[in-house]
mmCIF file of the C-alpha atoms, coordinates in Angstrom:
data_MODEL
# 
_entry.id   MODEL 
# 
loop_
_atom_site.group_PDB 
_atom_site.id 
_atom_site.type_symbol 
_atom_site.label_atom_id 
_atom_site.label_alt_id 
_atom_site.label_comp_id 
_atom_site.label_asym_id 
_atom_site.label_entity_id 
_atom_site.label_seq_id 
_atom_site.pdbx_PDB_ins_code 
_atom_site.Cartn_x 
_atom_site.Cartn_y 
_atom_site.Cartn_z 
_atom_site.occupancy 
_atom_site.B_iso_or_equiv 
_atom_site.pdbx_formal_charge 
_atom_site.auth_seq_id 
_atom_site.auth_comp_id 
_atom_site.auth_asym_id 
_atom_site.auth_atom_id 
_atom_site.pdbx_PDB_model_num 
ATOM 1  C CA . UNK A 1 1  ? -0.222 13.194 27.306 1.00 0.00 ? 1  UNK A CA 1 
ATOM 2  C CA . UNK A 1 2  ? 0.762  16.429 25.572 1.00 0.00 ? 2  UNK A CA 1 
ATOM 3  C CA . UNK A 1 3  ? 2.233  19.357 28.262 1.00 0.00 ? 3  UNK A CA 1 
ATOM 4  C CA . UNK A 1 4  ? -0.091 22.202 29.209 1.00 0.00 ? 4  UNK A CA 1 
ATOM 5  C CA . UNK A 1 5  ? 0.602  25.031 27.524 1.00 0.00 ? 5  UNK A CA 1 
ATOM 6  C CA . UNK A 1 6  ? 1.966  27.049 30.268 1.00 0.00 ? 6  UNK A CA 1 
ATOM 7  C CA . UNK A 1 7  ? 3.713  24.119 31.598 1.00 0.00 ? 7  UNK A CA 1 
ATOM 8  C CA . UNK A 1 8  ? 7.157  24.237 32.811 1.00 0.00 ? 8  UNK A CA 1 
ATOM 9  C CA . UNK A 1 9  ? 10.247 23.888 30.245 1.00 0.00 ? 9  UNK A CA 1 
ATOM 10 C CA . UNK A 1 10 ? 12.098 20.695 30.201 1.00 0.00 ? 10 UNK A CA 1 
ATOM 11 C CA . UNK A 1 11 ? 15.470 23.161 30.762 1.00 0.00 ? 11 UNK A CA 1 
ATOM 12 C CA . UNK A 1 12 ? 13.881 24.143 34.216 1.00 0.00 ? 12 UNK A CA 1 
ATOM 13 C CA . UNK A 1 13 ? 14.332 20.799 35.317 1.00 0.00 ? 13 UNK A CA 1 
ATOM 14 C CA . UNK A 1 14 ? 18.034 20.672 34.752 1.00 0.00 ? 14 UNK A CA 1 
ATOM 15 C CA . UNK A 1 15 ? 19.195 24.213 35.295 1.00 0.00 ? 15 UNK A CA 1 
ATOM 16 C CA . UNK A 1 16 ? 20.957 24.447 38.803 1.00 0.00 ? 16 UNK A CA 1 
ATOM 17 C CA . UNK A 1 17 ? 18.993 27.519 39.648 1.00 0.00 ? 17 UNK A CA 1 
ATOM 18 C CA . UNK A 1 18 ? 15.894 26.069 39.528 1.00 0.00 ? 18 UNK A CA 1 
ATOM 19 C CA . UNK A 1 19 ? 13.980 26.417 43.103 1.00 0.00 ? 19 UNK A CA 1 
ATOM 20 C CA . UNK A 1 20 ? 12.094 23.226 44.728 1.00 0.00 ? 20 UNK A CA 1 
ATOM 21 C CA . UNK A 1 21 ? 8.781  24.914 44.295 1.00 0.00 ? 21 UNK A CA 1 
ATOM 22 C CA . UNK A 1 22 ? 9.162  25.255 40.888 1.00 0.00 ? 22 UNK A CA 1 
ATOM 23 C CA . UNK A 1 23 ? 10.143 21.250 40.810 1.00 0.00 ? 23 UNK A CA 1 
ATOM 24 C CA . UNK A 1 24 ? 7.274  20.307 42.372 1.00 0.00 ? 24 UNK A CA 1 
ATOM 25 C CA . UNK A 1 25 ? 5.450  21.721 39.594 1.00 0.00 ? 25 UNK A CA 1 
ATOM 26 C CA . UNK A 1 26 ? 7.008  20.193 36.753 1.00 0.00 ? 26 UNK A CA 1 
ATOM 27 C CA . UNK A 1 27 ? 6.987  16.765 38.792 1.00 0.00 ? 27 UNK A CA 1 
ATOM 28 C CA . UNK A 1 28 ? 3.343  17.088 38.770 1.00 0.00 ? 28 UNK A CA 1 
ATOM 29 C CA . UNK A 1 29 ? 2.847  19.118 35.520 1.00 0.00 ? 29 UNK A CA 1 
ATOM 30 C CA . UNK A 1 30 ? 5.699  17.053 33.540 1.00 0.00 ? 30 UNK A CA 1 
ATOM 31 C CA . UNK A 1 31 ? 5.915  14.030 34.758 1.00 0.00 ? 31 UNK A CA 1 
ATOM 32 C CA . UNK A 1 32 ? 8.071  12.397 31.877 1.00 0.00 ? 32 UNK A CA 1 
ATOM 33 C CA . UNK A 1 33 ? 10.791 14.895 33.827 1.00 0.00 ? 33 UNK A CA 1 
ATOM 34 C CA . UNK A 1 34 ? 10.705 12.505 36.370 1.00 0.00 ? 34 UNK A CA 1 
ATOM 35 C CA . UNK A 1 35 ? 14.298 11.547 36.231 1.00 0.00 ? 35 UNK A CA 1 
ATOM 36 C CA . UNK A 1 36 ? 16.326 14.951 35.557 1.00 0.00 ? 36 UNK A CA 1 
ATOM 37 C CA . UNK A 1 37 ? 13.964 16.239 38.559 1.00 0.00 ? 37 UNK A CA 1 
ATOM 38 C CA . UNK A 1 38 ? 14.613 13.482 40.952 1.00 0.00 ? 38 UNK A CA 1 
ATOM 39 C CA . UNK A 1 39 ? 18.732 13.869 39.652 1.00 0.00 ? 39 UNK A CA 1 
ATOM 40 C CA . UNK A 1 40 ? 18.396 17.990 40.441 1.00 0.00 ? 40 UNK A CA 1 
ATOM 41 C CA . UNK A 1 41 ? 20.550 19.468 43.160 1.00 0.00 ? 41 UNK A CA 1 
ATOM 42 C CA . UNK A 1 42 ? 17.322 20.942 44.693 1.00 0.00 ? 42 UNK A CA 1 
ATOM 43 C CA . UNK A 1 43 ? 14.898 18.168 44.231 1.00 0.00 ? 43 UNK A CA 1 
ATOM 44 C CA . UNK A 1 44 ? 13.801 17.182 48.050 1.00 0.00 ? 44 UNK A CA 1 
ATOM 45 C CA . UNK A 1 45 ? 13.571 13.934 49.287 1.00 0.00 ? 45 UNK A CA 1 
ATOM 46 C CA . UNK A 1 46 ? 9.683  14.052 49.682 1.00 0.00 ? 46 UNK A CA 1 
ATOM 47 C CA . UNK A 1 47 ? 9.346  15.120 46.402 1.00 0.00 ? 47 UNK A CA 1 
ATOM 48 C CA . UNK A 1 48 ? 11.764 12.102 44.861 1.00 0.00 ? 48 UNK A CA 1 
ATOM 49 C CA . UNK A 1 49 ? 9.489  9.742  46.508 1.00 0.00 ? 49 UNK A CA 1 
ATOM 50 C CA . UNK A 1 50 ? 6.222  11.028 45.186 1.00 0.00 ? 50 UNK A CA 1 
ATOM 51 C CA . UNK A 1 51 ? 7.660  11.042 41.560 1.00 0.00 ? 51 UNK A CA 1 
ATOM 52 C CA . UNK A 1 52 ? 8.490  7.521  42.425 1.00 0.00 ? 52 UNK A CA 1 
ATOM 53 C CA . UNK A 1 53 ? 5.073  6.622  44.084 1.00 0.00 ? 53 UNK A CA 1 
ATOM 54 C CA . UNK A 1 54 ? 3.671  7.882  40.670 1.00 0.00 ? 54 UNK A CA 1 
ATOM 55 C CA . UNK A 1 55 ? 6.309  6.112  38.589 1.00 0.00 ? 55 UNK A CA 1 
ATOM 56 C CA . UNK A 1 56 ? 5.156  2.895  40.462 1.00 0.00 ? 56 UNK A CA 1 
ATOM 57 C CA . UNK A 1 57 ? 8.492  2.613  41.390 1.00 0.00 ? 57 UNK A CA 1 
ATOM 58 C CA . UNK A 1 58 ? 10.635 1.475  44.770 1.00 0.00 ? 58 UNK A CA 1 
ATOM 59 C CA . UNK A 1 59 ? 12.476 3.345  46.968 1.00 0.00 ? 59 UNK A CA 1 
ATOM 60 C CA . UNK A 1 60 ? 14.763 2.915  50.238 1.00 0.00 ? 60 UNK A CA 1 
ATOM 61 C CA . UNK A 1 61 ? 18.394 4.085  49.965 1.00 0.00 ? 61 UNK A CA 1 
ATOM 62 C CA . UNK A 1 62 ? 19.704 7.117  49.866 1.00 0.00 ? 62 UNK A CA 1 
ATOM 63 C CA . UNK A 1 63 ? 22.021 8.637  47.739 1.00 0.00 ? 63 UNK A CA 1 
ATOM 64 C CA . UNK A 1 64 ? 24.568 11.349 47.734 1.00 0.00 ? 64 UNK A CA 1 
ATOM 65 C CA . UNK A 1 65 ? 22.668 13.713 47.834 1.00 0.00 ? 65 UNK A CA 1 
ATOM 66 C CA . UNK A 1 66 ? 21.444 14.950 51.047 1.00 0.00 ? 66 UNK A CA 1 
ATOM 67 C CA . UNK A 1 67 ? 18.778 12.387 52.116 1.00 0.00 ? 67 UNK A CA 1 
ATOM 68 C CA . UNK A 1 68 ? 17.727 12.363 48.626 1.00 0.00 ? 68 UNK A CA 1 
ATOM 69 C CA . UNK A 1 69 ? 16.302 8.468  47.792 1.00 0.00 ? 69 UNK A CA 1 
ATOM 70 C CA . UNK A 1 70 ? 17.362 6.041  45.472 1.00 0.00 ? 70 UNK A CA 1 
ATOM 71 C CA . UNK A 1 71 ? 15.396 3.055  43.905 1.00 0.00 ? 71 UNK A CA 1 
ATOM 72 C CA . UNK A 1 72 ? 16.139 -0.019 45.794 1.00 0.00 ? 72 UNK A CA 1 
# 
């Protein structure tokens, strides 16, 4: 699936400044961003999981992040 055109840059999903609100859209927007947007600083734990409920994918540890969520 091709990105919308107004959708989020993949650069958002790395750059440090990025706000969680703005991750949440390019989870849903972007989803092959999955994985820098679960790795961001600012990438909540709620929002990890739903990439990873998408992704068909397990999760139950956490990482070191702070109560971020790791695939089992």
């Amino acid at each position: 699936m091709a990105p919308e055109m107004n959708a989020p840059a993949p650069a958002a999903s790395t750059n440090p400044a990025t706000p969680a609100a703005e991750l949440q859209q390019i989870a849903i927007q972007r989803p092959e961003l999955g994985e820098p947007t679960m790795a961001h600083p600012n990438c909540y734990p709620g929002l990890a999981d739903w990439i990873r409920a998408i992704r068909g994918v397990g999760f139950s540890r956490p990482d070191r992040r702070r109560g971020a969520r790791q695939e089992s």
